[in-house]
PLY file of the C-alpha trace (Angstrom):
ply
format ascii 1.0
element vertex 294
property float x
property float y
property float z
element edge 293
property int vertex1
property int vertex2
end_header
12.83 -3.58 -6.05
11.30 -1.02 -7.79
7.40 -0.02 -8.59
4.61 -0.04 -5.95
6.70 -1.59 -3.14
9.60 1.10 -3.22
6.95 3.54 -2.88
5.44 2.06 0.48
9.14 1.45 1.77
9.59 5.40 1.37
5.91 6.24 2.83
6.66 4.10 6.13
10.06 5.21 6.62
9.13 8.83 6.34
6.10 8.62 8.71
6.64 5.93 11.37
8.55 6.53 14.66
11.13 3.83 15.32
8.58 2.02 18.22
5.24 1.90 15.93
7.76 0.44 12.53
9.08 -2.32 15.58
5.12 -2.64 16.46
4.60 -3.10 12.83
7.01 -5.75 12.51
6.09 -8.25 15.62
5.43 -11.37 15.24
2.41 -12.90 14.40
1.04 -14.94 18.03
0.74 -18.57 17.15
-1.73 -20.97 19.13
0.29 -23.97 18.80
3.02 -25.08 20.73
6.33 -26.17 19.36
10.09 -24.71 19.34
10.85 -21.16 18.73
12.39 -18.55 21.20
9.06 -17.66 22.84
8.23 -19.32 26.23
4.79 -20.51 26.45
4.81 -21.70 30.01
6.39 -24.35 32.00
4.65 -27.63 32.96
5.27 -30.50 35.32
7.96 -33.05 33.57
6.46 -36.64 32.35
8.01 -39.51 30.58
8.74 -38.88 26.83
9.80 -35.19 27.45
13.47 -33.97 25.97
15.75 -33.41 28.68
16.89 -30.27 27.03
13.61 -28.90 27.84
14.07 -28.85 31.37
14.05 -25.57 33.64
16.59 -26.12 36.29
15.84 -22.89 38.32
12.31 -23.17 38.07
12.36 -27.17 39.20
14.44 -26.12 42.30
12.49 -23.83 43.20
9.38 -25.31 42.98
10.33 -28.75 43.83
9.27 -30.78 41.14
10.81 -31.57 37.65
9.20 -28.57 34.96
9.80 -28.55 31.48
9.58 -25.34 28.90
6.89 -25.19 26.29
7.69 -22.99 23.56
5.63 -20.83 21.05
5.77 -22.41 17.65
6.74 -20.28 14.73
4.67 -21.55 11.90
4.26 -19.61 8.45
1.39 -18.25 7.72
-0.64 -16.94 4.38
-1.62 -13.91 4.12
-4.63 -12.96 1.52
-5.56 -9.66 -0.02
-8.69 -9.42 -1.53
-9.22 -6.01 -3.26
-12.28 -4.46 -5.04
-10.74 -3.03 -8.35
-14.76 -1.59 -9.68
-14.18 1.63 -11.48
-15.65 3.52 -8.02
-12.16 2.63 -6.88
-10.66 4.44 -9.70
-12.12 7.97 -8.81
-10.75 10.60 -6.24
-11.83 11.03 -2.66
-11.72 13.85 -0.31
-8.09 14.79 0.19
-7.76 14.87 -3.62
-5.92 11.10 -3.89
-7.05 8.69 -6.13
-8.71 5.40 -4.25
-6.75 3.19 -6.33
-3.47 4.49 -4.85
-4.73 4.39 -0.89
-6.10 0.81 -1.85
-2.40 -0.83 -3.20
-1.03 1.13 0.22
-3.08 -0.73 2.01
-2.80 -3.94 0.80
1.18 -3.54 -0.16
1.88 -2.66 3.24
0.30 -5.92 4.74
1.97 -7.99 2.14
5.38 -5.92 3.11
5.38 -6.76 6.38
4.08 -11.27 5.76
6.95 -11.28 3.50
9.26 -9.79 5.82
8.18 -12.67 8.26
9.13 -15.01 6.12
5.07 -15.80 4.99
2.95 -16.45 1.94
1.55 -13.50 0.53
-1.52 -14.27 -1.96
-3.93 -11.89 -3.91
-7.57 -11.60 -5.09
-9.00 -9.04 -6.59
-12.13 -7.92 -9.10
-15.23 -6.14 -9.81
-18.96 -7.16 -11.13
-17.23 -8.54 -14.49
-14.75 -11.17 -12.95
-12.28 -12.11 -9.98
-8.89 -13.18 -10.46
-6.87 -15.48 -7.59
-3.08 -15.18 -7.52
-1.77 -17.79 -6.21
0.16 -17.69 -2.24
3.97 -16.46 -3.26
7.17 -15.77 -1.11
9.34 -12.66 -1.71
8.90 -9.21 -2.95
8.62 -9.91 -7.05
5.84 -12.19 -6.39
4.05 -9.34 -4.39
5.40 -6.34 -6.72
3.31 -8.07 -9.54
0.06 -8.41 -7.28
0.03 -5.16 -6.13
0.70 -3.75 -9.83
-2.11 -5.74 -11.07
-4.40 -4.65 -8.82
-3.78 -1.15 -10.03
-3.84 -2.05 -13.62
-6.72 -3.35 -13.15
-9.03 -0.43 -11.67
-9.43 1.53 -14.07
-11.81 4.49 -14.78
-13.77 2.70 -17.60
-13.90 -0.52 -15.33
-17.03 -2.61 -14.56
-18.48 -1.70 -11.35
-17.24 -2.25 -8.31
-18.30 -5.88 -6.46
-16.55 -7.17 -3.31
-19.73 -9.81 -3.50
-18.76 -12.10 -6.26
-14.54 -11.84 -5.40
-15.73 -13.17 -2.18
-17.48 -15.89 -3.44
-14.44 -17.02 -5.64
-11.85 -16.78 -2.73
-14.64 -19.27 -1.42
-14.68 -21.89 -4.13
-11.18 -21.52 -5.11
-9.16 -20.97 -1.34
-9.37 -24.29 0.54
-6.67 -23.56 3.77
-7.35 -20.55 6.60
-5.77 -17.53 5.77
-5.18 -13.85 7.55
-7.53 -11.98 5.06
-7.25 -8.78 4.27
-9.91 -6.78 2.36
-9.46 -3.37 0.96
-12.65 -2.09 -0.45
-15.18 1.44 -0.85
-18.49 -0.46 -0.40
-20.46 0.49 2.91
-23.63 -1.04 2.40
-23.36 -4.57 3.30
-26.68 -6.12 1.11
-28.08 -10.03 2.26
-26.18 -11.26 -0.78
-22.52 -9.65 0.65
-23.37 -10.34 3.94
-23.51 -13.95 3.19
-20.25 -14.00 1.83
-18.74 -12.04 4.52
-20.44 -14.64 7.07
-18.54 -17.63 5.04
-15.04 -15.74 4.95
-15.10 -15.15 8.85
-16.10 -19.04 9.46
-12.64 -19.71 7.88
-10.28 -17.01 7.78
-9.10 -14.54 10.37
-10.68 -10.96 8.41
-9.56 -7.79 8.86
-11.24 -5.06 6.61
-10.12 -1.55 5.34
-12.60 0.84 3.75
-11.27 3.61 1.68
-12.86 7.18 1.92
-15.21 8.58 -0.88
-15.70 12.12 -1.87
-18.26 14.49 -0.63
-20.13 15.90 -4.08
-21.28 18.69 -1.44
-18.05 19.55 -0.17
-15.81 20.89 -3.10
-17.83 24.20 -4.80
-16.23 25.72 -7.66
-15.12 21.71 -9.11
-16.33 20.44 -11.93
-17.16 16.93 -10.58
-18.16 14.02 -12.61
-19.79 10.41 -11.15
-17.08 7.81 -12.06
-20.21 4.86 -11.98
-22.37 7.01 -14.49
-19.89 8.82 -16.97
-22.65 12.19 -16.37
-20.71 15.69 -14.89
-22.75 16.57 -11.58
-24.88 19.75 -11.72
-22.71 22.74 -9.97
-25.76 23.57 -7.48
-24.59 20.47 -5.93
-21.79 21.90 -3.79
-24.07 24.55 -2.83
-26.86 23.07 -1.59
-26.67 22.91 2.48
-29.71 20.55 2.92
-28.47 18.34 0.31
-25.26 18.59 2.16
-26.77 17.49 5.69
-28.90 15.01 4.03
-25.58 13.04 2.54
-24.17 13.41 5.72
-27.03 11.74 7.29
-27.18 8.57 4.57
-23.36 8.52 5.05
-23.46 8.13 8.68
-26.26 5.82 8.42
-24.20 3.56 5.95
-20.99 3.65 8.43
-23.06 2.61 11.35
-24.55 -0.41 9.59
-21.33 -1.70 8.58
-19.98 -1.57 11.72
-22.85 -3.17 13.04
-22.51 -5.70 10.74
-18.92 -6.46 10.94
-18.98 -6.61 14.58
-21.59 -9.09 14.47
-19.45 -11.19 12.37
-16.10 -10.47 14.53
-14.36 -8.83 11.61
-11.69 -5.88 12.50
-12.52 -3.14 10.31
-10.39 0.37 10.09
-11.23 3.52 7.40
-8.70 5.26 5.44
-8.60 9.05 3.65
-4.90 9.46 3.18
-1.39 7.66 3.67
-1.01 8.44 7.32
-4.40 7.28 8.44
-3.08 4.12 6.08
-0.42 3.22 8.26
-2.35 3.98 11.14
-5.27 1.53 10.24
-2.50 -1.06 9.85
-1.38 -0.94 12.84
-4.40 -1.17 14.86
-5.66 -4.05 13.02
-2.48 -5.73 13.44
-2.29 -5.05 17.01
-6.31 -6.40 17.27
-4.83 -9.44 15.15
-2.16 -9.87 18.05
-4.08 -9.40 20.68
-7.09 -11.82 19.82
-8.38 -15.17 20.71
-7.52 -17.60 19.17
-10.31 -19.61 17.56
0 1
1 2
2 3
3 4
4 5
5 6
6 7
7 8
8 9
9 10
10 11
11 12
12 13
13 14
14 15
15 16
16 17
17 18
18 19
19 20
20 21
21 22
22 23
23 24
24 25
25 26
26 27
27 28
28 29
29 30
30 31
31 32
32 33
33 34
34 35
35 36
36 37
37 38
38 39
39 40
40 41
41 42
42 43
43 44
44 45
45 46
46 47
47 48
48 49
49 50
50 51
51 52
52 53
53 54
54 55
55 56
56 57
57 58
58 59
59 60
60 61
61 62
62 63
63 64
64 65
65 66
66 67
67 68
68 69
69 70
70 71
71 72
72 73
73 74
74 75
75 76
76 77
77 78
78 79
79 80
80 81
81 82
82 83
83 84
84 85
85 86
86 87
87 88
88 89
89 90
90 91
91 92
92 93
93 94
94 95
95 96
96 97
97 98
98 99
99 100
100 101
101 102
102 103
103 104
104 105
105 106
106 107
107 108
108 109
109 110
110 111
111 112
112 113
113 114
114 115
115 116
116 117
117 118
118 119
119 120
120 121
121 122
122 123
123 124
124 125
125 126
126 127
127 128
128 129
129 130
130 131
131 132
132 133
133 134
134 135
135 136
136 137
137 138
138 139
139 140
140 141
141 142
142 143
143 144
144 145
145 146
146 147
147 148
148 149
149 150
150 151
151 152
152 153
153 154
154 155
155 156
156 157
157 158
158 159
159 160
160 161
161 162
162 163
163 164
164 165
165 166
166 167
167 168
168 169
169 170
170 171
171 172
172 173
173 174
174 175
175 176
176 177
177 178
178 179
179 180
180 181
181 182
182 183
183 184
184 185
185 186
186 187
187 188
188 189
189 190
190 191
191 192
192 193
193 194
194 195
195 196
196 197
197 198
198 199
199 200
200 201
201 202
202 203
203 204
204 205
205 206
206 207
207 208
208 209
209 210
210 211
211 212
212 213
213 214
214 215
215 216
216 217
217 218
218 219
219 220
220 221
221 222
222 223
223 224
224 225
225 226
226 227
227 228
228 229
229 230
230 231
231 232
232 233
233 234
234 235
235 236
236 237
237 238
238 239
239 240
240 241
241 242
242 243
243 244
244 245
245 246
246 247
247 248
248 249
249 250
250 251
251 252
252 253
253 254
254 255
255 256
256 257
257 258
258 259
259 260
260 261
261 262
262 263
263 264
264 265
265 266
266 267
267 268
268 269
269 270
270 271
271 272
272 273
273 274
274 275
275 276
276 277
277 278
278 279
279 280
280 281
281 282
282 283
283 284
284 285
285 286
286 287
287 288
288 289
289 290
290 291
291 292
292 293
């Protein structure tokens, strides 16, 4: 496999320890009970039962007839919704290109479903149109979701939206998925709120927001807004007020959406560069793990 996914193969191999790749790779907990090669728990024997479920030891010991109940393996699908607005097509702080941080993201999720054996599917789009791909086994499938993603965030793009791709993943996405969104928006407006609100009442959400660059931070760069085509004034970068004043409205836009995805239950992790990439992977995975069940 070539492309995107040979390049996130690379990234993890080069920067995860043995332990945190196995961490990576864990199964996915299951609230059902079934066969597999995960004990559950044991539970007094009743009429019905297969004999081949019975625990010897643990009946002798106890002194009545116990049978095994086993985790069931079941596949699951695994959905990446992606904002592909032109914002997502400029550069952020450590000089990488959103785009690139954003197919990370989402090809590393998709890496590791298909490696389980699960349905990876893909939605992505901006304030002109979504697009739904349908749920796919195997790395080709997921190759050509992750390279249209980044073929389709583009520079020139309409703006960015997460509002209206959630809404289609809404009409369009009937079973409950693990969804994972990769986006830059921070403030989280009544109208994306709403859709938020829907997507946690049936899917399992986990969200990853990708750094922005600081206008004030970078003197001596000629820096252009991506949104409005117009080249920033060079005072810009200068300006320490103006400087503490972003900082301020930043922080103020962080806090509400954590507020605001904590009130809706919804993991959330932010990403600058590759290795905080990886590293918001794994601690979403691990809160995915680790969760009740609903």
């Amino acid at each position: 496999m070539t492309g995107h996914l040979s390049r996130i193969k690379a990234r993890v191999t080069i920067h995860a320890h043995r332990k945190v790749l196995g961490l990576l790779e864990g199964e996915y907990a299951s609230a059902y009970t079934g066969r597999s090669m995960d004990l559950n728990d044991l539970r007094e024997y009743v009429r019905g039962d297969d004999l081949r479920d019975l625990d010897w030891k643990a009946s002798a010991r106890s002194g009545q007839m116990l049978v095994k109940r086993f985790v069931a393996t079941r596949k699951h699908t695994i959905l990446l919704v992606v904002s592909t607005g032109r914002s997502m097509a400029a550069m952020n702080d450590r000089h990488i290109v959103k785009r690139e941080l954003a197919v990370l993201v989402a090809g590393l999720f998709g890496w590791l479903a298909v490696r389980h054996g699960d349905l990876v599917a893909a939605a992505y789009g901006d304030a002109a149109g979504s697009h739904l791909r349908a749920p796919s086994g195997g790395e080709t499938a997921l190759e050509r979701s992750l390279a249209a993603i980044h073929d389709a965030t583009q520079p020139g793009g309409p703006p960015s939206a997460l509002a209206p791709v959630l809404e289609h993943v809404a009409r369009t996405v009937r079973r409950r998925t693990i969804m994972v969104l990769v986006c830059d928006e921070y403030a989280v407006d009544d109208r994306l709120g709403d859709a938020l609100r829907r997507a946690a009442a049936q899917h399992e959400v986990l969200m990853v927001t990708i750094g922005d660059l600081d206008p004030t931070a970078h003197p001596g760069s000629a820096l252009s807004d991506v949104d409005s085509g117009g080249s920033l004034p060079e005072w810009v970068a200068g300006d320490r007020r103006l400087a503490r004043a972003y900082a301020a409205a930043l922080a103020a836009d962080e806090a509400d959406l954590r507020s605001a995805l904590e009130g809706l239950g919804i993991a959330h992790q932010h990403v600058t560069d590759e290795d905080s990439a990886l590293t918001a992977v794994f601690r979403l995975l691990e809160r995915h793990r680790h969760a009740r069940r609903r």
